[in-house]
N, C-alpha and C positions, 0 to 999 in steps of 0.2 A: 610507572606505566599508565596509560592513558584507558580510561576505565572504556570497555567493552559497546557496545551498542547496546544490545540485549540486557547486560545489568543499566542500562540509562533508564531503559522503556521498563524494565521491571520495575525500577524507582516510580516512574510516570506513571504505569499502570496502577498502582498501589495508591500513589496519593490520592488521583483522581478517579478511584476505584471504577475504571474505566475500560476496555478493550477497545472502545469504538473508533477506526480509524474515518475522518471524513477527505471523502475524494475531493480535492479542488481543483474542481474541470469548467471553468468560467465560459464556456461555450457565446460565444460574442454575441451568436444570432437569441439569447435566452434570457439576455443580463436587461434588469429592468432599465426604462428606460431614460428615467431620469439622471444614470450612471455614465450617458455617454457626453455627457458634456463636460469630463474633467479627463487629463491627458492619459491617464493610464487606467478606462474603465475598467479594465480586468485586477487592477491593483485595488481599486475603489471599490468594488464587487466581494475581492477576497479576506478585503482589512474589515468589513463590517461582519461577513462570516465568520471569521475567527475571533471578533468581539464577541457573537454570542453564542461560540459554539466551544471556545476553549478549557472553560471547565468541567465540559463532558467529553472531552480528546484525547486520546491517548496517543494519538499523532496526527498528523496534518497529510494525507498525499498527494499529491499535484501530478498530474497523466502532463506530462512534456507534447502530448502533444499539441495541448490548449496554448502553448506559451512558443510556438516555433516561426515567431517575427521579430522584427526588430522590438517592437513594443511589448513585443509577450516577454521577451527575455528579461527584460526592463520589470515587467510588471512578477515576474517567477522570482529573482533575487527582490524583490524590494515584500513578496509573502514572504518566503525564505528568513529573511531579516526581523519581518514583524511575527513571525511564529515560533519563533527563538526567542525572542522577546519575552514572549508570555511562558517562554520555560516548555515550550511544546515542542518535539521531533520533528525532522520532517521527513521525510520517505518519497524519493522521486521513480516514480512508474514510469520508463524510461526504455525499458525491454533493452535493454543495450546490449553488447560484447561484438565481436568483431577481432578478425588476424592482428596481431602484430601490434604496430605503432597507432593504429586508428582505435585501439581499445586501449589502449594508453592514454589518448587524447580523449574518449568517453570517460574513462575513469574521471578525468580532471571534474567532473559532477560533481563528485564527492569532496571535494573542497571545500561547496556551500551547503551539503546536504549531508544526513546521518545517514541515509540509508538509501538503497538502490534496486529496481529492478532487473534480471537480467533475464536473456536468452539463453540456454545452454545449449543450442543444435550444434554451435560450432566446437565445442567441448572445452578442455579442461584449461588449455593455454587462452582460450579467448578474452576467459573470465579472470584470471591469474594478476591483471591490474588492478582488478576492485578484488576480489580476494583474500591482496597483501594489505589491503589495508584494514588492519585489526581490529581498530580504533571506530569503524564503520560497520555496517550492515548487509549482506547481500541474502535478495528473495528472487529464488531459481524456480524459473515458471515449470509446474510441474503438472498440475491438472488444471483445466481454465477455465472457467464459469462460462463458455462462448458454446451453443450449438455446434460447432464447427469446430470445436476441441478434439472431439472423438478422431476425424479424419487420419491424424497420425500419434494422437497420444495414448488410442488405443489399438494401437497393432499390436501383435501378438509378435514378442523375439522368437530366434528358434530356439532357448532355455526358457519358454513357455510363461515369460517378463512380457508383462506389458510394459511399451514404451515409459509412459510415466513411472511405473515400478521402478524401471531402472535407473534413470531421471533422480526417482530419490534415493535410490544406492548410490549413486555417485555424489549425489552433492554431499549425505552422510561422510565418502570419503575425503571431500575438500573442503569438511568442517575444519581443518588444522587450527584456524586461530579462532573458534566457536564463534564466527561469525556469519555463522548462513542460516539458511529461514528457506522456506517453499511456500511458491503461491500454489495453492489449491482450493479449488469455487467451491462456493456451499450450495450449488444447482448438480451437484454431482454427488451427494452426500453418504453413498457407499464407499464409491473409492476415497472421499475424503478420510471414512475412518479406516480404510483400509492402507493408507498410506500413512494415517497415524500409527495404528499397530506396527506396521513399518522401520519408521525413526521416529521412536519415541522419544528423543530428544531434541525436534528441530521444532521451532515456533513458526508457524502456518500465518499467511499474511490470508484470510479468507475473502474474499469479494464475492459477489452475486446478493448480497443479503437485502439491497434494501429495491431499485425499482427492476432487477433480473426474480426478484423472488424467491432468493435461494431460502435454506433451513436453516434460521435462527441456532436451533438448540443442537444442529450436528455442529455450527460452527463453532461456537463454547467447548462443546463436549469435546470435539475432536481437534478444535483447533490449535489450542492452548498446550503449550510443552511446561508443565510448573509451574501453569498461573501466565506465561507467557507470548501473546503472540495476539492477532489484530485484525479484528472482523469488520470491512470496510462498507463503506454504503459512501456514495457520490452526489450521483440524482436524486436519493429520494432524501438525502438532506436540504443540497445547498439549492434546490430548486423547490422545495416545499411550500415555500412562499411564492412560486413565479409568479403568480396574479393580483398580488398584496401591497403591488408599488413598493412606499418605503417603509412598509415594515418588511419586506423579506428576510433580513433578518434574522429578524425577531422569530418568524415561521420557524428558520433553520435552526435556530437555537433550541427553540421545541423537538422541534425532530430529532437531534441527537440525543437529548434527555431521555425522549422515550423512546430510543433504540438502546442508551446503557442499561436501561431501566430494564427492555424487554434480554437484552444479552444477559445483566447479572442473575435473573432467574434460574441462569443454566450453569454460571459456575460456582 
């Protein structure tokens, strides 16, 4: 049997006594500038990132939206390839799902990648192609680190569930092949632990933590299902250096040292 997602990233976590997920969101208009003069600057932005930021990674994310041209695609398998390399995860933030055959065709993601974001509005059959695949990951957006979270994921059902409550009762029931996980922001840090008490068994992908400002120690405390699960920061790694020329880096590599640093505090 092909070993689980979740025991991959527990191995990962463990060795690189790490949770720290780093966003690689190569924003064109951001990438220094001495990077645009080789074919695939966002390839050449993310290979020097992951040089010095992999021993403090517990996985790698990439937002699919930074990567939606010809040359991003190009530049997303060719991170993909060198993050694997170094023995790292990779977790594509993709929001996907969709009826039918066209969530079929999303699924096909997970061919280059371990793990996936999804949408759950369209419910249970949407997600049913990334789902079956055991061997994989799937994070059901659950609570968002976004101002504009609140609008509909906290309405109130008429069995007195808030949307996101029920969000993580269902994804609990299409744990079947213990491969789901909920995103839930650490800029919301009640309901984060209230959705832990929740399903205490689902590992929490946490974003907000590093330039949204969310709370370090609710993300640990509450994050984490058994030591399990992945508190993300983007910008306030991979741009830590933005003014540093060619060391940036070198910045980013800092930055996530002392983000493990500041997260193992709490667990």
């Amino acid at each position: 049997m092909t070993e689980r997602f979740f025991d991959r990233l527990r191995d990962r976590i463990t060795r690189v006594d790490s949770v720290v997920s780093v966003g690689l969101d190569p924003d064109p208009a951001r990438l220094p500038d001495h990077l645009h003069e080789y074919d695939l600057p966002r390839w050449a932005f993310n290979r020097r990132i992951i040089d010095e930021t992999h021993e403090h990674a517990a996985c790698y994310k990439p937002n699919v939206a930074f990567y939606e041209d010809g040359d991003g695609w190009r530049a997303l398998r060719e991170t993909i390839a060198y993050a694997h390399g170094k023995d790292v995860p990779v977790l594509l933030d993709a929001k996907r799902a969709d009826i039918g055959n066209t969530s079929r065709q999303y699924a096909k993601l997970l061919e280059y990648a371990d793990a996936i974001t999804l949408n759950p509005y369209l419910g249970r059959d949407s997600l049913e192609p990334f789902l079956s695949r055991a061997d994989k990951g799937v994070f059901v957006l659950c609570r968002t680190s976004n101002p504009g979270g609140s609008d509909l994921q906290d309405l109130e059902l008429a069995s007195g569930d808030r949307v996101y409550e029920r969000v993580a009762a269902l994804a609990e029931l299409w744990n079947g092949n213990e491969n789901v996980g909920l995103v839930v922001g650490a800029t919301t840090p009640e309901e984060l632990e209230s959705v832990r008490e929740q399903v205490p068994d689902l590992p929490f992908l946490v974003p907000g933590v590093g330039a949204q400002g969310g709370d370090a120690e609710a993300a640990v405390t509450h994050g984490l299902a058994d030591g399990v699960g992945l508190v993300n920061s983007s910008r306030g790694i991979i741009f830590a250096g933005e003014d540093q020329g060619e060391a940036f880096a070198k910045v980013a590599g800092d930055a996530a040292k002392r983000l493990k640093k500041r997260l193992n505090q709490y667990r």
